[in-house]
VOVEXPA-229920 format. One line per field, with one value per residue: residue in three letters; x, y, z of N, C-alpha, C in turn; residue number from 1. Coordinates in steps of 0.2 Angstrom, whole numbers. Atoms other than C-alpha are relative to their C-alpha. Layout:
N
roke [ALA,...]
nu [X,...]
nv [Y,...]
nw [Z,...]
cau [X,...]
cav [Y,...]
caw [Z,...]
cu [X,...]
cv [Y,...]
cw [Z,...]
nuse [NUM,...]
This chain:
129
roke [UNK,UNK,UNK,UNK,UNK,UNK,UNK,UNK,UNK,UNK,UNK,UNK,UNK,UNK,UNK,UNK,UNK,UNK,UNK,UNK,UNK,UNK,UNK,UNK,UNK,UNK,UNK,UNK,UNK,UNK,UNK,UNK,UNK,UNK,UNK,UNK,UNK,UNK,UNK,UNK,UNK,UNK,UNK,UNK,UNK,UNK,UNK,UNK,UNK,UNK,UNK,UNK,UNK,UNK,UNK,UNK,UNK,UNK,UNK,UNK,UNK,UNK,UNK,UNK,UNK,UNK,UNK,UNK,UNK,UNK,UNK,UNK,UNK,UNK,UNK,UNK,UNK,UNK,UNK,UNK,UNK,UNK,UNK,UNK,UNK,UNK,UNK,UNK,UNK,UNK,UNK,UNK,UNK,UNK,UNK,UNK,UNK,UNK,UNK,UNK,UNK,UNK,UNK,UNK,UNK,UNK,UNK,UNK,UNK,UNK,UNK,UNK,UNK,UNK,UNK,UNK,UNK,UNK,UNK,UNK,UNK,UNK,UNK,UNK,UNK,UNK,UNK,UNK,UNK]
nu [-3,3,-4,-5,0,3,-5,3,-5,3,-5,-1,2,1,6,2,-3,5,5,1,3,7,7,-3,2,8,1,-3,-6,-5,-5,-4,-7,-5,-3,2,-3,-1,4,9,3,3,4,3,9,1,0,5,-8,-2,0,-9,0,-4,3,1,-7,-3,-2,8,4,4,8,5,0,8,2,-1,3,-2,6,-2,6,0,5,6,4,-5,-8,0,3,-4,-5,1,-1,-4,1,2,-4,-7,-3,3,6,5,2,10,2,1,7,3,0,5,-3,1,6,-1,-5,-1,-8,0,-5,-5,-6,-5,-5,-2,7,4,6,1,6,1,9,1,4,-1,-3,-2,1]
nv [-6,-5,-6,1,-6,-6,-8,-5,-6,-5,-6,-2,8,-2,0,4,3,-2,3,8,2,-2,8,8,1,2,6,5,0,-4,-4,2,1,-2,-5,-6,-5,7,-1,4,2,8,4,6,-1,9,5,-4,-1,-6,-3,-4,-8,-5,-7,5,5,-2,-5,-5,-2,6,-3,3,3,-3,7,8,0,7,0,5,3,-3,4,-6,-6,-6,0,-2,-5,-3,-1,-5,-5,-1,-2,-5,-2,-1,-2,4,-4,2,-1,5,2,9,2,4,0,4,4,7,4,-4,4,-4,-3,-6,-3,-7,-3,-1,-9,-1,-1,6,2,7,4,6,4,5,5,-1,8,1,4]
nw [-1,-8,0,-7,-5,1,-3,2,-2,-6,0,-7,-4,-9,-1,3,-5,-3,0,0,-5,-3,2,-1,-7,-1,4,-1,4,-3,4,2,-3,3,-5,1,5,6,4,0,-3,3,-6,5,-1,-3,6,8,4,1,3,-1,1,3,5,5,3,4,-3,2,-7,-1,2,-1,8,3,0,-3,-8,-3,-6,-7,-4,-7,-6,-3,2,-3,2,5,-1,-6,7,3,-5,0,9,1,-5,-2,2,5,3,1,8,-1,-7,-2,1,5,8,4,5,-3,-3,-7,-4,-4,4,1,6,-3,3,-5,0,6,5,3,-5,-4,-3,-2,-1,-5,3,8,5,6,4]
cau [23,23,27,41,39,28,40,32,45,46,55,54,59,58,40,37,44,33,17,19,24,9,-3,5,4,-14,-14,-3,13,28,40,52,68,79,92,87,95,94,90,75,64,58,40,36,17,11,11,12,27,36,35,49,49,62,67,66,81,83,86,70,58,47,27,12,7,-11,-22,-12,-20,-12,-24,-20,-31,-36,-45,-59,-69,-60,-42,-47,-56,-40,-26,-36,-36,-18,-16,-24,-13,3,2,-10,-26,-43,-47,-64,-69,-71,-85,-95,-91,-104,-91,-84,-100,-99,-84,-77,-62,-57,-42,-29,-16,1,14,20,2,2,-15,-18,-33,-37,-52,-59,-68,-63,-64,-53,-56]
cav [-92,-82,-63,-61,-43,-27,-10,6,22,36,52,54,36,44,49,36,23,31,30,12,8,15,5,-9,-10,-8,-24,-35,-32,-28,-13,-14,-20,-11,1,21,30,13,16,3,-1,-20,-26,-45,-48,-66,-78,-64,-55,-43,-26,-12,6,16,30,26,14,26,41,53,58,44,46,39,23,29,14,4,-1,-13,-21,-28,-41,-35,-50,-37,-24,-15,-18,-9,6,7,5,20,30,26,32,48,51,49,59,49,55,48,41,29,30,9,3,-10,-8,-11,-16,-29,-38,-28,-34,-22,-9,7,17,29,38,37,54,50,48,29,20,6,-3,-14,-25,-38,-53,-48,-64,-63,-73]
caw [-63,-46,-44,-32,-27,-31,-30,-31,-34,-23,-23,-3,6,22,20,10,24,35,28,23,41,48,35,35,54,53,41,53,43,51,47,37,42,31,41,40,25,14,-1,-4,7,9,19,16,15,23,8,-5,-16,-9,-8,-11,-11,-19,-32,-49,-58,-72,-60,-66,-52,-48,-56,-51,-65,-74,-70,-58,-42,-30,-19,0,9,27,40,44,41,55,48,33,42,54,37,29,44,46,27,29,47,40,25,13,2,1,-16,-8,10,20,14,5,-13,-26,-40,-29,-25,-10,-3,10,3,3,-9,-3,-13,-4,-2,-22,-27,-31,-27,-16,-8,4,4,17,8,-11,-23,-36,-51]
cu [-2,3,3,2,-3,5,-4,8,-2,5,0,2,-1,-6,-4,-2,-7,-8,0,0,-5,-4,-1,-2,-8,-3,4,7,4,2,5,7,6,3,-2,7,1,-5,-7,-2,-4,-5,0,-7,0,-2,0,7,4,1,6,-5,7,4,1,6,3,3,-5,-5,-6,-8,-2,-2,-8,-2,1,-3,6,-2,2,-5,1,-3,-5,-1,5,7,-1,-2,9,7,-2,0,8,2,-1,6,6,2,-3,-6,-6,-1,-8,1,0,-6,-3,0,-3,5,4,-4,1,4,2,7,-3,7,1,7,8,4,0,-6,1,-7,1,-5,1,-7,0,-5,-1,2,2,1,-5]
cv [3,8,-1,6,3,7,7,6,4,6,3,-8,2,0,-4,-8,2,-2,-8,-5,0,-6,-3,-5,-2,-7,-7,-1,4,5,-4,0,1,6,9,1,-6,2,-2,-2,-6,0,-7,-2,-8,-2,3,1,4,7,4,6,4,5,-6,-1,5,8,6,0,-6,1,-6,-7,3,-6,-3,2,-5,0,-4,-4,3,-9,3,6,7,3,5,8,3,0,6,5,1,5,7,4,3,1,-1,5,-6,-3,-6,-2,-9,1,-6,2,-4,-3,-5,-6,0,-2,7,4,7,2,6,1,1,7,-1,-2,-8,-2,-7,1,-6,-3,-8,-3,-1,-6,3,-5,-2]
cw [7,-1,9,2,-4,2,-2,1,4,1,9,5,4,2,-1,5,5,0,0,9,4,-4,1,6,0,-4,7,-2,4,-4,-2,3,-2,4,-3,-3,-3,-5,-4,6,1,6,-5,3,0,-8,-7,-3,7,0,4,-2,-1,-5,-8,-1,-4,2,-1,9,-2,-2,4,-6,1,1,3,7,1,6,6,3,8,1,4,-3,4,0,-6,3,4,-7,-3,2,0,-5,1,7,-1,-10,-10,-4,-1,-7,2,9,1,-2,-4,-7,-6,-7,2,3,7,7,4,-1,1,-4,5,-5,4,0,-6,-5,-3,5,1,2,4,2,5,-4,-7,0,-5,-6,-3]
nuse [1,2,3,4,5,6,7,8,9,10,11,12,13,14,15,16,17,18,19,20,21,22,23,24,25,26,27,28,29,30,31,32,33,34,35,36,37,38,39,40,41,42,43,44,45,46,47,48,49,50,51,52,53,54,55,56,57,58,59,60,61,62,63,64,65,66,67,68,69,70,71,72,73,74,75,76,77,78,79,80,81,82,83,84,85,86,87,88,89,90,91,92,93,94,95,96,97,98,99,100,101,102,103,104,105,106,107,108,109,110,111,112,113,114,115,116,117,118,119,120,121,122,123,124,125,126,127,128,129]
C-alpha cells in the first residue's frame, strides 16, 4: 500500500495557496502549478504523496481534524527554522517553536497551524518507526 496524496480543506484557497507556497519554498518544494482561481490546489513532495488543498467535498466549511498532524521532512536544521518563519509571515500560528524536541529523541522540528487551523510540522532527522 502507498498513500497517493494528503488533502487538507480550506475555506480561503487564496490565502491558503499562499501560505503553503511560502512553506514549502522554504523546504525546497515548488509552488503549485495549479492556474489562479482553481479550485484545488496540488504541490508534489520529492518521493512522497501528494498534497491538496481545497474546500470540503460535502460543501460545509472546512474544520481543522482534532489530533491530526501531518509531518514534513526538512534537510537541516535551518530549513525548519526558515519554513516556520515562513509559516508565521504569511499568515500562520506557532504551535512549537525550531528546536530539538525531547519526544522525538531530539530530532529537530517545529509545529505551525496554517490560516484554517490545521497542524503541520516539519522535523530535520526524525526516525520513524
Amino acid at each position: 500500500m502507498s498513500i497517493l496524496s494528503v488533502r487538507f480543506g480550506t475555506n480561503d484557497i487564496t490565502k491558503a495557496r499562499t501560505f503553503y507556497d511560502a512553506t514549502f519554498a522554504a523546504l525546497g518544494i515548488a509552488k503549485s502549478g495549479a492556474p489562479a482561481g482553481s479550485p484545488v490546489v496540488i504541490y508534489k513532495t520529492p518521493g512522497g504523496p501528494s498534497f491538496l488543498l481545497g474546500p470540503a467535498r460535502d460543501g460545509e466549511p472546512a474544520t481543522a481534524a482534532n489530533g491530526g498532524t501531518v509531518i514534513f521532512a526538512a534537510d537541516s536544521d535551518d530549513a525548519v527554522k526558515a519554513w516556520h518563519a515562513a509559516g508565521l509571515a504569511n499568515g500562520g500560528t506557532s504551535e512549537g517553536d525550531p528546536e530539538p524536541k525531547p519526544r522525538a529523541r531530539g530530532a529537530f522540528g517545529a509545529y505551525l497551524r496554517d490560516p484554517d487551523g490545521n497542524k503541520i510540522a516539519v522535523y530535520h532527522g526524525l526516525q520513524i518507526g
